[in-house]
N, C-alpha and C positions, 0 to 999 in steps of 0.2 A: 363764107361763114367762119370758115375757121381763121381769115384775118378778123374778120368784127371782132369774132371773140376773145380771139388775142388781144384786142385794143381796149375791149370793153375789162377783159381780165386787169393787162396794164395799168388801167385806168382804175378800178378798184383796189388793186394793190398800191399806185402812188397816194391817192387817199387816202388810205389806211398809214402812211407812210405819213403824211402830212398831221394827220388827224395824233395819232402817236408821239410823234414831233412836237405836237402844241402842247399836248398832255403834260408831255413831261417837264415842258415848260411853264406851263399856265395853268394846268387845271391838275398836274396829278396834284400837287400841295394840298385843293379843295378838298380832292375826291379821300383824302386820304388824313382828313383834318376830322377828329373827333368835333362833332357840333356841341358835345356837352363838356368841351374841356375849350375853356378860354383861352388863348394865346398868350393874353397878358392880364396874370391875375394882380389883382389888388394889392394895395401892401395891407390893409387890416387883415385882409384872406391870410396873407403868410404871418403875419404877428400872432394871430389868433391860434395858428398850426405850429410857432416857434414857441408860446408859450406852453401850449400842453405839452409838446415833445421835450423843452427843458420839466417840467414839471413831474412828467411819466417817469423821466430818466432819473432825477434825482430820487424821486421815493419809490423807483421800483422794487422790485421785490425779492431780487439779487442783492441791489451795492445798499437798499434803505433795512429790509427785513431780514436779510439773510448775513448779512456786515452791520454796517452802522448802529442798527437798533439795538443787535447782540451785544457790540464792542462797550457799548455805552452801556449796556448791564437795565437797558427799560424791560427790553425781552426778552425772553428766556425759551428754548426751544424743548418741546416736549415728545418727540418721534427724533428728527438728527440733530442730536446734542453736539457731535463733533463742532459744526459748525462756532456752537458757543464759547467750544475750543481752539476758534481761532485756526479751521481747517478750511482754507479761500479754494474756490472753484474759477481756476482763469478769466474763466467764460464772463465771470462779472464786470471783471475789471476790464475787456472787450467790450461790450455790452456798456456800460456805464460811458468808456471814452466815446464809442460812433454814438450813441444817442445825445451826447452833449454836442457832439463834434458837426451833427444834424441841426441842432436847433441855431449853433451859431451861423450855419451858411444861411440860413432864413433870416435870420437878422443884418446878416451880411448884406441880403441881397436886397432888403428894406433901405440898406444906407446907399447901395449901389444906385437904386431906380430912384432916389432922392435928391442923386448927386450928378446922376447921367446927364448932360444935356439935353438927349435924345428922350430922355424919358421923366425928369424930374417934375415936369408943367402937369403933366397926367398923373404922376401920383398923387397931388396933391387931390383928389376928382373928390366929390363927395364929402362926406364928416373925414377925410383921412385925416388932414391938420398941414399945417404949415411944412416944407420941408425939414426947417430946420429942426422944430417939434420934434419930427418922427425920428430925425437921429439922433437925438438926446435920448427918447425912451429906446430906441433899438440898443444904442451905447449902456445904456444902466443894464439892461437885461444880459446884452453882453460879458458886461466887468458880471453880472454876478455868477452866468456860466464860467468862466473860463477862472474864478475865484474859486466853484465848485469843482470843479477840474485840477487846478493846481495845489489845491486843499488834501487831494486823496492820492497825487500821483509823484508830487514838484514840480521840476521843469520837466515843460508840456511845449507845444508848438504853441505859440501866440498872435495875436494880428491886433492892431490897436488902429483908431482912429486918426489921433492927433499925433502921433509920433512914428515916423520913418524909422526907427532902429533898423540897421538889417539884420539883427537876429529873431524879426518878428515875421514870421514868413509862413505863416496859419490861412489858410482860408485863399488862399493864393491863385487868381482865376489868366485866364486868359494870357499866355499859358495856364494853365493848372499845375500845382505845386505840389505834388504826389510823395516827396520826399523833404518836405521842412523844416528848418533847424528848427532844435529845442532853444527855447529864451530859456535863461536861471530865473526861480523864482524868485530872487529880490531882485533882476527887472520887472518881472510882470506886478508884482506891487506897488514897486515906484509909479508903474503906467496904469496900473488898475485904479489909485487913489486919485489920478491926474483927470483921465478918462471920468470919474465921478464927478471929482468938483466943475469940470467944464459942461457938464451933462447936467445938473444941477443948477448953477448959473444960468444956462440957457432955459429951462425951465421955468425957472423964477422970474425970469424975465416976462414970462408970456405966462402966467403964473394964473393968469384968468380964461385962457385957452381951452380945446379940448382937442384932445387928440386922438385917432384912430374910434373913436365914440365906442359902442357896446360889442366891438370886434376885442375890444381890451376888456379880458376877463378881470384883470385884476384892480384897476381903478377906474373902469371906464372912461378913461382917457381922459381923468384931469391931472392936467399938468401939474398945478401946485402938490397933489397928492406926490407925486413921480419926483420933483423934486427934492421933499422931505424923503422921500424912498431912497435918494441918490447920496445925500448926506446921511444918512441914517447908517447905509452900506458902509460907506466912509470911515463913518465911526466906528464898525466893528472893525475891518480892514487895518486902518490905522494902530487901533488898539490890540491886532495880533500880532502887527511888528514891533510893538511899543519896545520891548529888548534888545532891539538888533537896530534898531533905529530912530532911537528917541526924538532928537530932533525933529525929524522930519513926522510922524506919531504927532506930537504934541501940536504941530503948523495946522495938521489934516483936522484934530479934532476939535479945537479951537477955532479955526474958521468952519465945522459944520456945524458945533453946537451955533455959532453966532448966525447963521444963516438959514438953521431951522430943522431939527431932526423929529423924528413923533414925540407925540404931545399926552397920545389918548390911542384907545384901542379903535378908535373910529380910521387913525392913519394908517393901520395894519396892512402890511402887503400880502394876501394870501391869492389862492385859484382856487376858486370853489368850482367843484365838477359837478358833475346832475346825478337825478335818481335814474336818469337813463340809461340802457346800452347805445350806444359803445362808450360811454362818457364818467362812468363811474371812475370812483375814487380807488388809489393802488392798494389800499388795503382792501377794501371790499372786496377788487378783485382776488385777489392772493386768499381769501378767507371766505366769501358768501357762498362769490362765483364758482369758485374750484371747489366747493364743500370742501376743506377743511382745515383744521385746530392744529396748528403747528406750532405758533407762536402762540404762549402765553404772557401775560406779564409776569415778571421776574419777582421773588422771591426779597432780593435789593430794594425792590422801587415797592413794591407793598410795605415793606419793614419801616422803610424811610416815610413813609404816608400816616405809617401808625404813631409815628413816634417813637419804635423801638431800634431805630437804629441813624446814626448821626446826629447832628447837632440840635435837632430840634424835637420836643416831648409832646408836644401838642399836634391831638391828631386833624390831619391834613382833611379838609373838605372837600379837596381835589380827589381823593381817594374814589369814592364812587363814579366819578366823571373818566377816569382813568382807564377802569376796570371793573368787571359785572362781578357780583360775588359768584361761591360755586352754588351743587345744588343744596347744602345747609343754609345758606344765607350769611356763607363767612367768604372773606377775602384772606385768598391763601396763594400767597406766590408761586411758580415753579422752581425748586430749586436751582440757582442759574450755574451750569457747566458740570451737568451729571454727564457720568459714560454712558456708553451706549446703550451698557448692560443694564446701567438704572433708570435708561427714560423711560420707563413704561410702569413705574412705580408710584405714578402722580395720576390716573384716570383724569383726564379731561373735565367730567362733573364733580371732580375734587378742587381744581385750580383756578386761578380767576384768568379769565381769558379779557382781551382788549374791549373796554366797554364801547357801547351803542354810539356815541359820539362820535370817538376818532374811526370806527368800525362805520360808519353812513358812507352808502352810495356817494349822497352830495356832499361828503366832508372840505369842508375847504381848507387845502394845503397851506403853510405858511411857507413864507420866502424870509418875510425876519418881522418881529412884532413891535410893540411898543414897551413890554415887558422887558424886552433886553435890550432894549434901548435905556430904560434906566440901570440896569444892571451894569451897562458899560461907563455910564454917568458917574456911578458909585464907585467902581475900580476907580475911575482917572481923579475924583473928588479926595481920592485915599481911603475908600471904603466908608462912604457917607450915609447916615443914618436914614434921611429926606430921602435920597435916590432908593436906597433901598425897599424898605417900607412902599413908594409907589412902585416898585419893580413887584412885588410881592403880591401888592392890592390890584394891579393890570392884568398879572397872570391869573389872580380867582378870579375876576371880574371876567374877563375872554371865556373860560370852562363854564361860566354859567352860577358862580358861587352865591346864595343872597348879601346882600348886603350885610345884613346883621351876621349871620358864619362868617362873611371875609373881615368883619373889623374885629370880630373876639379872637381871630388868630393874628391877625396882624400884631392886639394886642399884646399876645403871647410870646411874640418873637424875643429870639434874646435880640442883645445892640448888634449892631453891625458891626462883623472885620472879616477881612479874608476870607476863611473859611465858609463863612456863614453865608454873607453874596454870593458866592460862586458857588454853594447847596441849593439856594434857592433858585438860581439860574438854571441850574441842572435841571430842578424839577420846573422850571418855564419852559425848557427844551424839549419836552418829553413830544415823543413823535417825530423829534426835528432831528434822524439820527446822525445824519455826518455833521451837521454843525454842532449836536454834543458829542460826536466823538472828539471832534478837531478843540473843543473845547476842552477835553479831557487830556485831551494832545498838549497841550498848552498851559496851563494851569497848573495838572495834578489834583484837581480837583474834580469832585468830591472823594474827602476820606475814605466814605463809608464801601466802596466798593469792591468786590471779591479781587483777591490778588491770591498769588501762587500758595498751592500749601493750606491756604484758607478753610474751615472745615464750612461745606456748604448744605449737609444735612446730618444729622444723628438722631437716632430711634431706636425703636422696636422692629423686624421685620423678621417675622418667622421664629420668634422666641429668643432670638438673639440683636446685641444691641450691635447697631453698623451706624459706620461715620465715612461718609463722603468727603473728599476732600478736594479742592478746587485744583485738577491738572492739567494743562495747558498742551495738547498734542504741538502745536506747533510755536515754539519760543518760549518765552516764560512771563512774558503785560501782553494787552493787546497790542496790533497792528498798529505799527506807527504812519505804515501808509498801504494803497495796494501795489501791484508789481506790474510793469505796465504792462500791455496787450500783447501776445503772442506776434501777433502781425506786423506790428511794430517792430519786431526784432528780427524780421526777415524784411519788411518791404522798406524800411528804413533804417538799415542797422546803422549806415557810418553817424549817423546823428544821432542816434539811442546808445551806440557806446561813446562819443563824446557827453552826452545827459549823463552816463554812471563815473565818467571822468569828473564831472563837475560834482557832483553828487553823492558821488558813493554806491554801494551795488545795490540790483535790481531785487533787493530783499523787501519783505513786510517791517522788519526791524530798522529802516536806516532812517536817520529823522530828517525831515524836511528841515529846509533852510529858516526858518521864521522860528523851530524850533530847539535849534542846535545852541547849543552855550559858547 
């Protein structure tokens, strides 16, 4: 007995032995494979998850409400005023880089399984679209993250398409590239402008196409719309370097206007999100969601609506679309960059807070419109009457304006110059806060906005008369940029102080390369 059961033991134990053995070979993978997570997801699945994530990133509620919106003078905060003074929380400018730096490897990995051998026949499966399709809209989404990126920071890590540079070393797999040199920002625009017109081109050619179908939130996947998207970018792109780069400025815009930029608010690139959770819109959240009133509109951008403050006297129909009046039934701004001691001087039901519009669940974000498409028309034309006028009549038309309001203010416009374009671009931009700040960056424009010293309120208050004045806790203008990521400056230092050697220091004050004289 006690041989059998030795033999009979032996013998369950080499089984168990073999059975283990296979496992680990053949079956632990199954056993140990989520059934509800596909192995190899789609590429509309990751387009769909690279657009909200570039989308959430850009207008969150760090680097859009709590910076951008502020710097640009649309909002005005009414609990921490510091912020309006230009007091940055690290945490955003972190925050802002990995959620860009998120959406680009999705995109990345759309041109990877596009381009794979192993994988490019199966992407194509379904409504995806053609290979080459899909990395032309992966590349345009791309140039316009890594434009959003280099816009708020400089030289950033880069990774381009069509061009080997070796200082493009962004997104770097297999190995993986955990420490990537910074490219200088007048490479990444040479390649951002290059990467569109080729993205573009490819488009138009298949211009009757559809691509990725209703996994693409923002054009459902028609090509020719993506094209005009590509040149449209182009044009603004082009038109930031226009200083530092003329030539090459004037090649970019001339061949995008000649090949097709928006026309009409129909070719509008926006992300409309839902009245759903988890899908709502960044404002909603930041304000429905969280119950609460932080942000009001500013004090500036009500003024300027009314007519009593900058270039133009006629009152703005966009007014109400902008901002809800208080509980009187008037529109009264928050005064923009009170101290601490006076944000609590304005009650909430006293000040106009963000109206019902841009404040919707399903708000649909813009990425660039047809409105600053003529605006930028009008700059390169020398400030042209035509372009402006429909840059003006696009932007009420988009808010919802009637017809008959938007043509009796058009009428009122004064003529178009300088100044006056780049006032009314300001107010096309409203909501679109780093691209008005970067505009503000660039230009000097609008006038009409509080600078150092400025008195930003005077009254009565308690039997005596007080005057605020506009004081800037940190520097003396806004942010010329932010200051890169803390982590960056440990897990990648020798490439983050080459970046300030090229650049200049890791300050909010040192101006980007596009903007320097």
């Amino acid at each position: 007995m006690k041989v059998i059961k030795h033999i009979y033991s032996s013998g369950i134990t080499g089984l168990l032995i073999l059975v283990f053995a296979s496992c680990s070979k053949e079956t632990f993978t199954e056993i140990n494979t989520d059934p509800n997570r596909p192995v190899a997801v789609s590429t509309p699945s990751i387009l769909v998850s690279a657009e909200k994530q570039l989308m959430n990133t850009l207008r969150n509620e760090e680097m859009n409400l709590r910076g951008a919106q502020l710097y640009a003078q649309y909002f005005s905060q009414n609990i921490y005023t510091d912020q309006s003074r230009y007091v940055v929380t690290n945490s955003y400018a972190d925050n802002y880089w990995t959620g860009l730096y998120k959406a680009l490897n999705n995109l990345n990995e759309i041109i990877l399984l596009n381009t794979d051998e192993a994988t490019r026949a199966t992407a194509t499966a379904g409504n995806a679209g053609t290979n080459a399709n899909q990395i032309a809209i992966a590349r345009v989404l791309k140039a316009f993250a890594f434009h959003s990126l280099t816009d708020v920071f400089g030289d950033v890590p880069y990774q381009s398409y069509g061009n080997a540079d070796p200082d493009f070393q962004a997104l770097q797999q297999n190995p993986d590239n955990l420490t990537p040199a910074y490219a200088s920002q007048e490479k990444i625009y040479t390649d951002l402008l290059e990467e569109l017109r080729q993205s573009a081109d490819t488009l138009q050619k298949y211009a009757a196409a559809t691509t990725f179908g209703n996994a693409d939130i923002i054009y459902k996947g028609q090509n020719a719309k993506w094209a005009k998207f590509a040149n449209s970018l182009r044009l603004r792109l082009a038109t930031r370097i226009a200083k530092k780069d003329p030539a090459r400025a004037r090649t970019h815009i001339e061949d995008a206007l000649s090949k097709g930029v928006f026309t009409s608010n129909a070719d509008n690139a926006t992300f409309k999100y839902t009245a759903t959770s988890p899908n709502e819109a960044p404002l909603y959240r930041a304000t429905v969601i969280a119950n609460r009133k932080d942000f009001a509109v500013s004090h500036v951008l009500i003024e300027a609506l009314q007519g009593r403050r900058g270039p133009f006297t006629a009152s703005d129909p966009r007014l109400p679309k902008f901002a809800k009046p208080n509980v009187k039934g008037q529109y009264v701004g928050q005064p923009y960059g009170l101290t601490l001691a006076a944000g609590n001087m304005f009650p909430t039901d006293s000040i106009s807070l963000p109206g019902d519009l841009i404040n919707a669940a399903d708000y649909a974000e813009v990425l660039q419109e047809y409105a600053e498409v003529a605006f930028l028309i009008a700059e390169y034309r020398g400030w042209d009457q035509a372009a402006y006028e429909q840059g003006v009549r696009a932007s009420l038309e988009k808010w919802g304006v009637t017809s008959g309001e938007a043509a009796a203010y058009v009428a009122a416009l004064p003529a178009a110059n300088q100044e006056r374009v780049l006032s009314q671009k300001y107010l096309a931009l409203f909501n679109q806060g780093v691209e008005a700040w970067t505009e503000i960056r660039r230009t000097g424009y609008p006038l009409f906005l509080v600078k150092k010293d400025d008195i930003i309120w005077s009254g009565i208050r308690s039997g005596s008369t007080v005057t605020f004045r506009f004081t800037p806790e940190v520097g003396s203008a806004a942010p010329t940029r932010f200051v890169y990521p803390l982590k960056e400056q440990s897990t990648n230092r020798a490439n983050y102080q080459k970046a300030l050697a090229n650049q200049g220091d890791d300050v909010t004050s040192t101006k980007l390369w596009w903007n320097r004289e």
